[in-house]
C-alpha positions in Angstrom: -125.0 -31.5 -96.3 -124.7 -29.5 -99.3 -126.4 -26.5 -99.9 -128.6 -26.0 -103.2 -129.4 -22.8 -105.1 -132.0 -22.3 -108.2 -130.4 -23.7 -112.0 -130.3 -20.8 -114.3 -129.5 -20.1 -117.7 -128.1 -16.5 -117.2 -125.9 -15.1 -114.8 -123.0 -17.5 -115.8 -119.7 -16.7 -114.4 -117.0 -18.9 -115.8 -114.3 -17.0 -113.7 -114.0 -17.3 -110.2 -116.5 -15.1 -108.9 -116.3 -13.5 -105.2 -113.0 -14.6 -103.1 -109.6 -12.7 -102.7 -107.0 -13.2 -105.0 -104.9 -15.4 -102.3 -108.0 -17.9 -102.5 -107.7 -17.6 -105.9 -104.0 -18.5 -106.5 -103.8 -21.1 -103.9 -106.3 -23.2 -106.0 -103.7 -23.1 -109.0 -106.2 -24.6 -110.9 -107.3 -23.2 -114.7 -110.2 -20.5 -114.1 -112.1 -23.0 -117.2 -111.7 -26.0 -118.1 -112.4 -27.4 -121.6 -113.8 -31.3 -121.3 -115.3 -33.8 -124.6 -116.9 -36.8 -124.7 -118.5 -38.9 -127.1 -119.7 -42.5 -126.9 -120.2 -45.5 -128.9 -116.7 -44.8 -131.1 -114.6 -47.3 -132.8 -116.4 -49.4 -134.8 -114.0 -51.7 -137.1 -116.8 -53.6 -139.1 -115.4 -56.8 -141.0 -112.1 -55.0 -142.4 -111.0 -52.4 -139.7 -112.6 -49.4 -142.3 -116.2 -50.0 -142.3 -116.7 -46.7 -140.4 -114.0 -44.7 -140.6 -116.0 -42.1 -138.7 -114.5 -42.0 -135.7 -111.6 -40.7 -137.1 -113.8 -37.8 -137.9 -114.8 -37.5 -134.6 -111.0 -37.9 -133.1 -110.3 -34.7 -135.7 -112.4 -33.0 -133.6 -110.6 -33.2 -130.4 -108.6 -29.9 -129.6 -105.1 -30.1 -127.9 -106.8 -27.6 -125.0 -109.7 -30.2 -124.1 -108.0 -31.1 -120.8 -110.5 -33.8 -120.2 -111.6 -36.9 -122.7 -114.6 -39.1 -121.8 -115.5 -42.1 -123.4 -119.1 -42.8 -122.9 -119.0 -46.8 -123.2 -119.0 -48.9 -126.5 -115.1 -47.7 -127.2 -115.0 -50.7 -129.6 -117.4 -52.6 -131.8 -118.6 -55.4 -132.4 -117.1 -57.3 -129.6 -114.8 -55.1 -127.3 -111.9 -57.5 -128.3 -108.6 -56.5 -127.3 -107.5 -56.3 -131.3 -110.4 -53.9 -132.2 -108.6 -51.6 -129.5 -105.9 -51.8 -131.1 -106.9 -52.0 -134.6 -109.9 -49.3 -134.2 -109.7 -47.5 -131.2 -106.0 -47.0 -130.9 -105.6 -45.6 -134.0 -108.4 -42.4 -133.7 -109.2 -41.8 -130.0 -105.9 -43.8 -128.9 -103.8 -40.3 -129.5 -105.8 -39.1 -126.3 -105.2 -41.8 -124.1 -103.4 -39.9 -121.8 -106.6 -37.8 -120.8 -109.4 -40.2 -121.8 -111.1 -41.2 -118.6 -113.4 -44.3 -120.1 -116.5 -46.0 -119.0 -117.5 -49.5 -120.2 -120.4 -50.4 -122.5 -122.5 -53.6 -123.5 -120.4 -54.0 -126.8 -116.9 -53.9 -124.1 -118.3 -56.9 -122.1 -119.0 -58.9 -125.4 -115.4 -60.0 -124.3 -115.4 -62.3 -121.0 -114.8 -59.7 -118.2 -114.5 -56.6 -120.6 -111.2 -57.7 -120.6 -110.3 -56.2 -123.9 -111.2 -52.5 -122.4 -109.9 -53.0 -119.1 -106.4 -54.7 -120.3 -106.2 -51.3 -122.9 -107.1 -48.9 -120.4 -105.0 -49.8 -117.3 -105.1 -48.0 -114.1 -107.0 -44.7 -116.3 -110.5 -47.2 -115.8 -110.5 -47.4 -112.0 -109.4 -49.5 -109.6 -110.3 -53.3 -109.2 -111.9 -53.9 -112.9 -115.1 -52.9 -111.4 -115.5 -49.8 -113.7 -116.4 -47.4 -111.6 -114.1 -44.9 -110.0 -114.0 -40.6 -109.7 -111.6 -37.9 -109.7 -111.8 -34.3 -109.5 -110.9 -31.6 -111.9 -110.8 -27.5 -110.7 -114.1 -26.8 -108.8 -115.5 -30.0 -110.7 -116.3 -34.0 -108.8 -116.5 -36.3 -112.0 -117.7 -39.9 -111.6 -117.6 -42.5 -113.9 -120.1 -45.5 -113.3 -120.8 -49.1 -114.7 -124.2 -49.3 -115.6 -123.3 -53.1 -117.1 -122.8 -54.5 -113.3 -125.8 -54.4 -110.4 -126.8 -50.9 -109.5 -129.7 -51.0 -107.3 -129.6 -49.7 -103.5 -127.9 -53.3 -102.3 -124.8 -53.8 -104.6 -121.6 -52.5 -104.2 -121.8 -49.7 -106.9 -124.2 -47.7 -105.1 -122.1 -48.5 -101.6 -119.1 -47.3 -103.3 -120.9 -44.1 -104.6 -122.9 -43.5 -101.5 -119.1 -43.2 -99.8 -117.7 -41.3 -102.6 -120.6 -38.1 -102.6 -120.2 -38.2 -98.9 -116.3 -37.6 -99.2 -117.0 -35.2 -102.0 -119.6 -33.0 -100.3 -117.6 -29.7 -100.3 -117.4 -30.1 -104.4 -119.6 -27.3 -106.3 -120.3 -28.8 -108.9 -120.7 -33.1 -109.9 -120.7 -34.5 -113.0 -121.2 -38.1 -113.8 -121.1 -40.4 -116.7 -121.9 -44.3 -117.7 -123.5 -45.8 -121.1 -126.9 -46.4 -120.4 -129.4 -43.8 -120.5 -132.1 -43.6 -118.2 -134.2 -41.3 -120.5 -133.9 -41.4 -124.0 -136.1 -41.1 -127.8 -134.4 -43.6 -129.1 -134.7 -46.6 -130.0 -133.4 -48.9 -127.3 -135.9 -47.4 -125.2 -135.6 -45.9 -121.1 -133.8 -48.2 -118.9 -134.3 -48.9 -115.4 -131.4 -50.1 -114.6 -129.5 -47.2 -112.9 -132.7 -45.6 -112.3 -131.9 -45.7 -107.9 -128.3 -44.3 -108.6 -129.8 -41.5 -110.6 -132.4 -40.8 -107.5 -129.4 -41.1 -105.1 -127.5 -38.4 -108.1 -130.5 -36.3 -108.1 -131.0 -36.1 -104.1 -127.6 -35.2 -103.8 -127.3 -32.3 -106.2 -126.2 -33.8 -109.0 -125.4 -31.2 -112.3 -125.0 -33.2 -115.4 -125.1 -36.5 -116.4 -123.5 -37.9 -119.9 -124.5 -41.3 -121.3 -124.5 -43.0 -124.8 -125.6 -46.3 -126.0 -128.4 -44.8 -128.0 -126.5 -43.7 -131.4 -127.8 -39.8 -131.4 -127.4 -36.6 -129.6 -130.2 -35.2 -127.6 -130.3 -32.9 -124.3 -132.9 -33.5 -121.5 -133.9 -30.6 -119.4 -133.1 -30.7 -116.2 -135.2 -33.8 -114.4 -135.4 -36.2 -111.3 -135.4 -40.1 -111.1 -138.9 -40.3 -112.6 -138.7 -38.1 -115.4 -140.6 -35.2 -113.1 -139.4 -31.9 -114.5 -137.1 -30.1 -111.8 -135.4 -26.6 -113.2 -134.3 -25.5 -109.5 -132.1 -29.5 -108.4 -132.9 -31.7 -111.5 -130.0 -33.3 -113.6 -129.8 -32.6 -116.7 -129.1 -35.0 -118.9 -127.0 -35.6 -122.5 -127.0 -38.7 -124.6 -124.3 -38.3 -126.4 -123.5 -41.9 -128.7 -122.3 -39.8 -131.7 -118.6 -41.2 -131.9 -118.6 -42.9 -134.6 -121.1 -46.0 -134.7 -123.7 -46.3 -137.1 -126.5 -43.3 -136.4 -129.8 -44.0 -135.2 -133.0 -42.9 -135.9 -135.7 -41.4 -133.2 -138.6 -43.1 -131.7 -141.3 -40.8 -130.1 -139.7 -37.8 -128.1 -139.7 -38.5 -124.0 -140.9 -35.5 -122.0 -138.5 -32.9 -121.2 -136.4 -33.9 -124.1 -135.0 -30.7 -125.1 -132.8 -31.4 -128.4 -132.5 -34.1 -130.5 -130.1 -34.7 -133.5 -129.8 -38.1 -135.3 -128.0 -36.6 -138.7 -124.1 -36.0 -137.8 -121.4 -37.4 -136.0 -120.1 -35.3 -133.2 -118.6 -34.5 -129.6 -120.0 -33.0 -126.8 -117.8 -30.3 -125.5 -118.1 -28.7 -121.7 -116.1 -25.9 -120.4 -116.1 -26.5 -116.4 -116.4 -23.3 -114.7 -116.2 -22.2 -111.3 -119.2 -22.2 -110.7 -121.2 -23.2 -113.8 -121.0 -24.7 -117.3 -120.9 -23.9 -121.2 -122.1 -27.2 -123.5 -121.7 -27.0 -127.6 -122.4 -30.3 -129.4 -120.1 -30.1 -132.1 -120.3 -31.9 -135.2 -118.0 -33.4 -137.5 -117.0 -31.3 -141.2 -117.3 -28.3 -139.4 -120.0 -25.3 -139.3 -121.9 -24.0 -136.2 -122.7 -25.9 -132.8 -125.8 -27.9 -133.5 -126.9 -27.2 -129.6 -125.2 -24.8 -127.3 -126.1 -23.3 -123.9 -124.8 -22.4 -120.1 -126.2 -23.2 -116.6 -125.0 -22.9 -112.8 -124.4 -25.7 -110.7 -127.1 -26.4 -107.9 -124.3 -24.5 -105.1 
C-alpha cells in the first residue's frame, strides 16, 4: 500500500534527500532528470510545409532532456506511414532514440495506427496495444491508449491495475495518453478515461500529461470528478503545443490554473527524487510562460 504525504509547493528537494551515501551510489541513477513532451506535432498539410512549426518545437529539445514524450497526434492528417516519414522524421525523428510515444485519434486515421506503430517499433509497447511503462531514477512513467476501451472491464485498466501493483514501491508516477479528461478547450472534457484517472488518483498518482486540445494549460491538482484535492490530487497538463494549428479557449473549467493558446511550445519536467520542477517553454525564445515545483504524494 503506498503511503501518502501533503503536495506542496515549497520544500522541494531535487537531490536525494536523507539516505547514506552507499544508498545513494548504489542507485547510480542521475540525482535530476530533465524530461519534454509535447503533443499534437507533425503536421504535413497538402505539401509537407504547411506548418513548419514543429520544427520550431524540435529546436527546442536540449541534448540533456533524457526523456521525450509524444503526447498522441505525432502526425497529421492521417497518421499515414509517409507523413512519419515526411513530417515527423524529419523534426522530432532526431529524438527517436528517447521518444517514448503515445497514440492519438489522427494515428488511427490509418487502419490499426499502423503508420505509428510500424515507425515506432518496440519504443510503443508491446503487442500494438499502446500502452506499456518504464521507469526512470525514482520516477514510474506510464503511457496509456485513451483511443482503445478504458473502463473498469477492458484489458487496459487490467493491465494497469497489475502494473501500479508491481510498481507500488515507486515515489513518484507519472502518466501520459492524448485525451484530456479536463480541459477549456474546445473539444470539450471527455469521459472516456475518466475510471482510469479514479484508479490514477486512488493510487497516488503525481502528474498526468495529455494533448489533443491544441493549447497549454495546467490544472491544479484534482480527483476523477474535477473535486479539488491539494494533499493526493493529480495534477494535470495539456500540453498539444507541438506544432498543429493553435486553438482557441472555450470557458475555463474549475481548477484550471494556466492557460496559453498564443505560442508553440514544450513542456519540460526535471524528475527529482522526491519531487518535480515544470517550465512550459515556448518556441523563439524568452522566459517560461508557466513554471513551478511540487513533491510527489510519498
Amino acid at each position: 500500500m503506498r503511503r501518502y504525504f501533503a503536495l506542496g509547493t515549497v520544500g522541494f528537494c531535487l537531490a536525494a534527500c536523507g539516505g547514506t551515501e552507499a544508498a545513494s551510489q548504489e542507485k547510480a541513477v542521475p540525482a535530476t532528470i530533465s524530461l519534454v513532451a509535447a503533443g499534437d506535432i507533425a503536421d504535413c498539410g497538402s505539401n509537407g510545409t504547411q506548418f513548419p512549426q514543429a520544427a520550431l518545437t524540435a529546436d527546442l529539445v536540449k541534448p540533456t532532456d533524457r526523456v521525450v514524450l509524444t503526447l498522441g497526434d505525432n502526425t497529421y492528417p492521417f497518421g499515414a506511414p509517409g507523413e512519419f516519414a515526411d513530417c515527423f522524421n524529419r523534426t522530432w525523428g532526431q529524438f527517436r532514440d528517447r521518444i517514448h510515444p503515445s497514440p492519438g485519434n489522427h494515428d488511427y486515421m490509418t487502419t490499426d495506427a499502423d503508420g505509428y506503430f510500424d515507425y515506432f517499433g518496440e519504443a510503443a509497447g508491446p503487442g500494438r496495444r499502446g500502452y506499456y511503462s518504464f521507469d526512470v531514477g525514482s520516477w514510474h512513467v506510464i503511457s496509456l491508449n485513451s483511443n482503445v476501451d478504458a473502463d473498469v472491464a477492458s484489458p487496459q485498466y487490467a493491465w494497469l491495475l497489475g502494473d501500479l501493483a508491481a510498481s507500488v514501491g515507486a515515489l513518484c508516477t507519472l502518466v501520459y495518453w492524448h485525451h484530456p479528461v479536463f480541459t477549456s478547450g474546445p473539444h470539450g472534457n471527455d469521459p472516456h478515461m475518466s475510471a482510469i484517472y479514479d484508479l490514477l488518483h486512488t493510487t497516488g498518482a503525481d502528474v498526468l500529461l495529455v494533448g489533443h486540445d491544441h493549447v497549454y494549460e495546467r490544472f491544479a491538482p484534482q480527483d476523477a470528478r474535477g473535486q479539488p484535492d491539494p494533499v493526493r490530487g493529480i495534477r494535470s497538463f495539456t500540453v498539444g503545443t507541438g506544432g498543429a494549428r493553435l486553438y482557441s479557449f472555450r470557458t475555463p473549467q474549475p481548477n484550471s490554473e494556466v492557460r496559453d493558446a498564443s505560442t508553440y511550445g514544450v513542456l519540460r519536467l526535471t524528475l527529482g527524487e522526491t519531487g518535480y520542477q515544470w517550465a512550459f517553454i515556448p518556441v523563439g525564445g524568452g522566459v517560461a510562460r508557466d513554471e513551478g515545483q511540487a513533491q510527489c504524494h510519498r
